[in-house]
N, C-alpha and C positions, 0 to 999 in steps of 0.2 A: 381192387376190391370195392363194392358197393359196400353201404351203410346195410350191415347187417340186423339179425333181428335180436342177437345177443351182444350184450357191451362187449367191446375191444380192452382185453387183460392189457394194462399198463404198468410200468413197473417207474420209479424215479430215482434215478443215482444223484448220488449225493446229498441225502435227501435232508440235511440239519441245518442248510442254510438259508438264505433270507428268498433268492428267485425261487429254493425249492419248498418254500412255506407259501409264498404264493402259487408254484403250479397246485398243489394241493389243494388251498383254497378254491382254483378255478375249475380245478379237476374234480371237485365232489360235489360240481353242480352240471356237471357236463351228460348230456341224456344218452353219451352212444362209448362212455367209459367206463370201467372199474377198475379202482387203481387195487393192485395187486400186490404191489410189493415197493419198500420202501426203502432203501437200502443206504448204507451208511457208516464208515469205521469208527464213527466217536459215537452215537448213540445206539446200538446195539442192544435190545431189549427195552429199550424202554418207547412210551407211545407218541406219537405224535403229537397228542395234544398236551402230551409234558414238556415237549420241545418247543409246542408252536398255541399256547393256551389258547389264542385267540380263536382255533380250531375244534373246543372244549363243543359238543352236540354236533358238528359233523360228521358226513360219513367217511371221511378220511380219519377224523380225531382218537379213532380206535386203535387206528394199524400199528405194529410194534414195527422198530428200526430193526435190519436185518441186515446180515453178510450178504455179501453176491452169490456166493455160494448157495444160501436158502432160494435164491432168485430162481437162478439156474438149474434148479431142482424143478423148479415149477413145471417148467419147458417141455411141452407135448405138439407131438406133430399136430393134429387139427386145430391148436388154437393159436393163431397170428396174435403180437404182443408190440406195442406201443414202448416204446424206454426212451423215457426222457434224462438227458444226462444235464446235472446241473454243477457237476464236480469243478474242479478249479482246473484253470488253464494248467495246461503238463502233465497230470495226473489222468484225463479224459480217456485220452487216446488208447493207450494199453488197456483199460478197463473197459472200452465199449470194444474192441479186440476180444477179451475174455469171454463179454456176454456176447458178441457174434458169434464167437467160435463154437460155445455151448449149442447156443440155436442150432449152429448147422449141424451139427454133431446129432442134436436131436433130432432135426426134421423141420425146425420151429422158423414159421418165417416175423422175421423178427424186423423192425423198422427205428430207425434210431434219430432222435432230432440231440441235438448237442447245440446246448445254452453257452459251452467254455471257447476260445476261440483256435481249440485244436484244430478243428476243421476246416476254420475257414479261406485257407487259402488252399490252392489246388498244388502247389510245389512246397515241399516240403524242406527245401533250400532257403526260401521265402520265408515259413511258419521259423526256420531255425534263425533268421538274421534278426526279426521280431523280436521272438521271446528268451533267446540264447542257450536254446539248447533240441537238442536232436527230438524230433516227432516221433512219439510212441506207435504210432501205426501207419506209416507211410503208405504200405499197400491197399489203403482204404481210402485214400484222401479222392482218389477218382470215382468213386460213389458217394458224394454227398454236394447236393447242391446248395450254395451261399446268397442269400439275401434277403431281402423283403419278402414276404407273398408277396405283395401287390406288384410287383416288378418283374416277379420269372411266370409268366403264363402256361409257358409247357409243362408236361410234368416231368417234377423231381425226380433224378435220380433215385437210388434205391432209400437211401437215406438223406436229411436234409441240415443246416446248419444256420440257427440265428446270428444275423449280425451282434456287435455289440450293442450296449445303448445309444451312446450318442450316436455312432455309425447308423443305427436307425430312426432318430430324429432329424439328421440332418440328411441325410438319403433320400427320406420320404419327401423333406421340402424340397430339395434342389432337383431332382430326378428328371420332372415334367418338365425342366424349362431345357434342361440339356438335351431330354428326348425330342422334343417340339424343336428344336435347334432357334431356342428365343435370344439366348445368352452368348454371351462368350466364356470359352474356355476355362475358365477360374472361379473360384469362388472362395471366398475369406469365413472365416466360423469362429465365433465365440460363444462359448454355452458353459452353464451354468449345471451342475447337477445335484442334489442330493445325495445326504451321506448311507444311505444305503447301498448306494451304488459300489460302494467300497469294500461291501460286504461283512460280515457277522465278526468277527474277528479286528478287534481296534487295534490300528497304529495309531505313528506317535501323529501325524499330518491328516489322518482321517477320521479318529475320534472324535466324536460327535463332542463333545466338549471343546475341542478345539475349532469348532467350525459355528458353534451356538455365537449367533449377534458377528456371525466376522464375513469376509467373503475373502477370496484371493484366485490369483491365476496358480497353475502347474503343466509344467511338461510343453508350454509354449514353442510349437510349429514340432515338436518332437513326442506328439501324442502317440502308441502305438496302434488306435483307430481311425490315424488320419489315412495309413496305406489301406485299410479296408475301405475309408469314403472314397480315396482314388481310386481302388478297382472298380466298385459297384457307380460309381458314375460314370465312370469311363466308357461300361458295359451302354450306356445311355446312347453315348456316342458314335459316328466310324469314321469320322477325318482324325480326331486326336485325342490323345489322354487329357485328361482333365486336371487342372493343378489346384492341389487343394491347399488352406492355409488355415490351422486349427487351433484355436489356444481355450485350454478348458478351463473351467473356475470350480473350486466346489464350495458350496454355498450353504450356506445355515437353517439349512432343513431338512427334511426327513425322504420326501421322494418326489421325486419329479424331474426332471431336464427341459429346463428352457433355453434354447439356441436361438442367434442372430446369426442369420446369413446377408452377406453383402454381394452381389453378383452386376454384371453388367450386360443388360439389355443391346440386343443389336440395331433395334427400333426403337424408341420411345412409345410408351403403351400405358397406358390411365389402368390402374390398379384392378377396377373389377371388370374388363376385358383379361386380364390374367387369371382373376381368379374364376373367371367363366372357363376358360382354357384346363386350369390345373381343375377341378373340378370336372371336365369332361375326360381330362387325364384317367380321374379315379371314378370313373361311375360306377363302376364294380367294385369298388372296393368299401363297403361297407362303412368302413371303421377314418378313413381317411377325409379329411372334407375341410378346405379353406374358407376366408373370410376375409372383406376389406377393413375387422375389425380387427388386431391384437390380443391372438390369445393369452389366459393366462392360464396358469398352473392348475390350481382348481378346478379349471373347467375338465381336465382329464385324469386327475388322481385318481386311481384305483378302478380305470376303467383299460379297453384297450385302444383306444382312442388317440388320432393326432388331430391334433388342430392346427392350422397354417394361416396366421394373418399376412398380408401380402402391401406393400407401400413404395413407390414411387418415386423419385424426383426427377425428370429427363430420361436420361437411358442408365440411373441409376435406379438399383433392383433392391429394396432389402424384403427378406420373409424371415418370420418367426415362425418359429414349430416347438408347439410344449406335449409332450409324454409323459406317461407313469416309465420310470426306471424300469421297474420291479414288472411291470405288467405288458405293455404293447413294445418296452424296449430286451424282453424278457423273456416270463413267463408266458404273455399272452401270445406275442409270435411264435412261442415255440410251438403252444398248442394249435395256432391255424395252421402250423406245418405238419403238425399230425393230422390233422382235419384234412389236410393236400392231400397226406402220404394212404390215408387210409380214405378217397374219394368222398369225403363229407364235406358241406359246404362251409367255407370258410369261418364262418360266423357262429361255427355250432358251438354252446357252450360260453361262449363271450359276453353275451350281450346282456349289459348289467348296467345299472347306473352308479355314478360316482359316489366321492366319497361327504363332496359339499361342504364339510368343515373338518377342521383337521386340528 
């Protein structure tokens, strides 16, 4: 489908949590969308901008939360619909199941990008060793494609699937050196995120009061994103899998993902020869762009933006890569994979400047 001459009807599941207050945000600036329907089982009547103030004179800020059922009502054979699923992992599946089945039922060609990581593996023996429990819609997992944009070039599948966040900060850095065959086989990962990342609903370890002034490791070599960094790098590769080694931190702020990567050069290489490299990596990629300097935080909050500083010593490799959680590890990927899914150019709707103080 070409970029037509009337918005693309979008609908967003799950739609009361923190990734789906930012699709929102990014969707009611977008020139080739109208979000359509807002869906949700705790906020049911009430509007958006009571759920998400910061939305108060948008054009999303009106829409009332609604059942699937109102959704699914919409559904008319001529008009193709966008649904972005921002539901929690295990609850996904079954539920973009219901709205496929509706589509087809009506005629409705329906395109689904999924933020949860229902999708993201292709076996669903995999999905169940993960998250420890049987996948809601197995016979779907074979149309939906898994990664970066910037890393799958053909096109997606019928429908398509966001990494998580860290999985796509640390992806985007290591990707080039694996694909260029610079490295060897492994790479070590330490990253840092924000408590957003946690999502809207506080535990006892994620509660923003317990993370205020503190920092700590969790889930050390036993991340559930580290088997998604070893697919998606692997895919980089075709002599061997890639060993990854992950230990996450979460850290006394509000959003962002700053990761260290440690990797080993095959050759000794001076810093900005690589990053002439990894930058020729992404020339098409808008939104991606390294540097011999250390990024920080800031530099990408509330944009969809990586930044990749790159440092040396011998045939030792380290890159840094900082992201918005919420936006390019997110909500912003989701949307360039509707911008894929529906032949619009990557960048549509994205390009925004940060947030600069916080």
């Amino acid at each position: 489908m070409t970029a037509a001459s009337r918005p693309i009807s979008v609908a967003v599941l799950g739609g009361s949590g923190y990734v789906a207050g930012e699709v929102l945000r990014l969707l009611g600036a977008h020139p080739q969308v109208k979000v359509e329907s807002v869906v949700s089982t705790t906020q049911v009547g009430e509007t958006v901008a009571h759920v998400f103030p910061h939305l108060e004179g948008t054009v999303t800020g009106p829409l009332v939360f609604e059942e699937v059922t109102a959704l699914t009502a919409r559904f008319a054979a001529e008009a193709p619909w966008g649904i972005l699923a921002a539901t929690p992992h295990g609850a996904t599946a079954a539920l973009v199941r219901q709205v496929l089945d509706a589509a087809n039922a009506r005629g409705t060609m329906a395109r689904v990008v999924d933020l949860s990581a229902d999708f993201r593996f292709r076996e669903a023996a995999q999905y169940q060793a993960i998250y420890s429990h049987p996948h809601g819609a197995p016979q779907l997992l074979a149309d939906f494609t898994c990664g970066v944009p910037e890393h799958i070039k053909a096109k997606p599948r019928l429908h398509a699937t966001q990494p998580g966040c860290f999985t796509t900060a640390v992806t985007l850095a290591a990707y080039p050196f694996f694909a260029l065959g610079l490295v060897e086989a492994s790479v070590f990962v330490a990253a840092v995120t924000g408590s957003t990342g946690s999502g809207r609903t506080p535990a006892a370890n994620t509660h923003h009061p317990e993370r205020r002034s503190n920092l700590f490791a969790y889930a050390p070599l036993g991340h559930r994103h580290e088997a998604e960094m070893r697919r998606l790098l692997s895919a980089a590769r075709v002599d061997q899998e890639v060993d990854v080694e992950f230990v996450p931190h979460s850290g006394p702020f509000a959003r962002g993902i700053h990761a260290t990567l440690r990797l080993h050069l095959k050759e000794a290489l001076p810093p900005q020869e690589l990053v002439t490299r990894v930058n020729e990596f992404y020339a098409d990629s808008p939104f991606v762009h390294a540097t011999p300097e250390l990024p920080r935080l800031h530099d990408v909050v509330g944009t969809n933006r990586c930044r990749i500083g790159i440092a040396t010593r011998e045939k030792t490799l380290v890159v840094t890569s900082v992201i918005d959680n919420l936006v390019k590890g997110a909500a912003g990927g989701a949307i360039q994979w509707l911008n894929r899914l529906f032949d619009l150019p990557h960048a549509t709707g994205l390009v925004t400047g940060g947030l600069g103080w916080l």
